[in-house]
C-alpha positions in Angstrom: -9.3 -5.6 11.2 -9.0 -3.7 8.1 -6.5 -4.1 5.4 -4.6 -1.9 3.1 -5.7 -3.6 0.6 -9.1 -2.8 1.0 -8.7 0.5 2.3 -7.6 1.0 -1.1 -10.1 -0.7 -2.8 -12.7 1.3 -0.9 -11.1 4.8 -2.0 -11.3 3.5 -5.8 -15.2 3.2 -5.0 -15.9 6.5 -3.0 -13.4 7.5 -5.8 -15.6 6.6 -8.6 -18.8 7.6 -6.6 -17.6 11.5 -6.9 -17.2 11.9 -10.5 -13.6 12.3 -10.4 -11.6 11.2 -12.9 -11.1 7.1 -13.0 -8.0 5.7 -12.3 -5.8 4.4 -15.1 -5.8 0.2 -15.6 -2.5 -1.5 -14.4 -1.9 -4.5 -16.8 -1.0 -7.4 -13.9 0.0 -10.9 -15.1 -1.6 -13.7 -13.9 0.2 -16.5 -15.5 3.2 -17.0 -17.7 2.0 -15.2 -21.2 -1.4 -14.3 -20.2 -2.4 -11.2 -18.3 -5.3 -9.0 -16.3 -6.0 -5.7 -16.1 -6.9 -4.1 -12.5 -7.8 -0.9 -11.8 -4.6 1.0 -10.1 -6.6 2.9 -7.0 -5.4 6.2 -5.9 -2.8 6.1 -3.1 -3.2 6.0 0.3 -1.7 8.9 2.1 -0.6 8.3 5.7 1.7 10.8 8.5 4.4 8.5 10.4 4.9 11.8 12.6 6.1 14.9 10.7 6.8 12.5 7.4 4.5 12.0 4.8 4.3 8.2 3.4 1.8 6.8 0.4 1.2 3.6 -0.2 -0.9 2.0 -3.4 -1.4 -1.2 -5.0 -3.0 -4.6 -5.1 -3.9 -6.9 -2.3 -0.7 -8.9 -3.0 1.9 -5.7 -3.7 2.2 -2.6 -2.4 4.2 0.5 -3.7 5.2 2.8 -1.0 6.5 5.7 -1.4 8.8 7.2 1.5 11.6 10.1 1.5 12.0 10.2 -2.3 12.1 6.7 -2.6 10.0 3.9 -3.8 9.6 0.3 -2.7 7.9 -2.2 -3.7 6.5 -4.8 -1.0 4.8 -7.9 -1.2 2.1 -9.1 1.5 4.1 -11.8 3.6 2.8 -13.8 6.7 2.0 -11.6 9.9 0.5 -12.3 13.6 -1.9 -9.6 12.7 -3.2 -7.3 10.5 -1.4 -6.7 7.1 2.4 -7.2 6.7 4.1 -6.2 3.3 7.7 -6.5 3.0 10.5 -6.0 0.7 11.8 -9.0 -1.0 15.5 -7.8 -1.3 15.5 -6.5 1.9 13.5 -7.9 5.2 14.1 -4.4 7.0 12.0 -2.4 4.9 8.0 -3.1 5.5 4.7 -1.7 5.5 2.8 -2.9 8.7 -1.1 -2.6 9.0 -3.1 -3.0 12.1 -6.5 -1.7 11.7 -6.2 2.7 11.9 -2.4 2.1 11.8 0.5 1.2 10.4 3.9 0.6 10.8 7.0 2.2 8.0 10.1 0.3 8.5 12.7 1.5 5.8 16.3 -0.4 5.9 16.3 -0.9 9.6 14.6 2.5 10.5 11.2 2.4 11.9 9.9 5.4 11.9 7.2 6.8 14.3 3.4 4.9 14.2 1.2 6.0 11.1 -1.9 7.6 10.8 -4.5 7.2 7.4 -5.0 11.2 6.6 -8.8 11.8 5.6 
């Protein structure tokens, strides 16, 4: 089953593959006073029916971008697939099972998602 995580990985790597431009480096801490630098891939674009959500990040965090807003989710424990949810608020998640995904802002999940090529 694949995970966002590497779906975004992968379009860093096609990414690089076709001359485009390379993304910009995140700095990420690692520990207290010490950090990393990882490259920030481009963001996934997915359609939850007529809306248009992106999500991008890390395999630990997860910004995702829905109706004007942005939220940041951390991966938590799932059943399956890929869960990232909002620490301040439980309602709000990004849900991947394989092709799709699941968008659940403050209570409101909205209809199933779809990766667009």
């Amino acid at each position: 089953m694949r995970t966002p995580w590497r779906v975004v990985g992968a379009t860093v790597l096609l990414g690089a593959c076709g001359g485009e431009k390379r993304p910009e480096a995140v700095p990420q801490a690692d520990t207290p006073g010490r950090s990393t630098t990882v490259a920030a891939a481009p963001p996934v674009i997915l359609m939850c029916g007529a809306d248009t959500v992106s999500v991008q990040g890390t395999q630990s965090e997860l910004q995702l971008h829905v109706h004007g807003e942005t939220f940041q989710v951390k991966l938590s424990p799932s059943a399956s697939g890929a869960k990232y949810q909002a620490d301040a608020d439980s309602t709000t998640f990004y849900w991947n099972q394989g092709a799709t995904s699941l968008v659940q802002v403050r209570g409101d999940l909205m209809p199933q998602c779809e990766m667009v090529p």
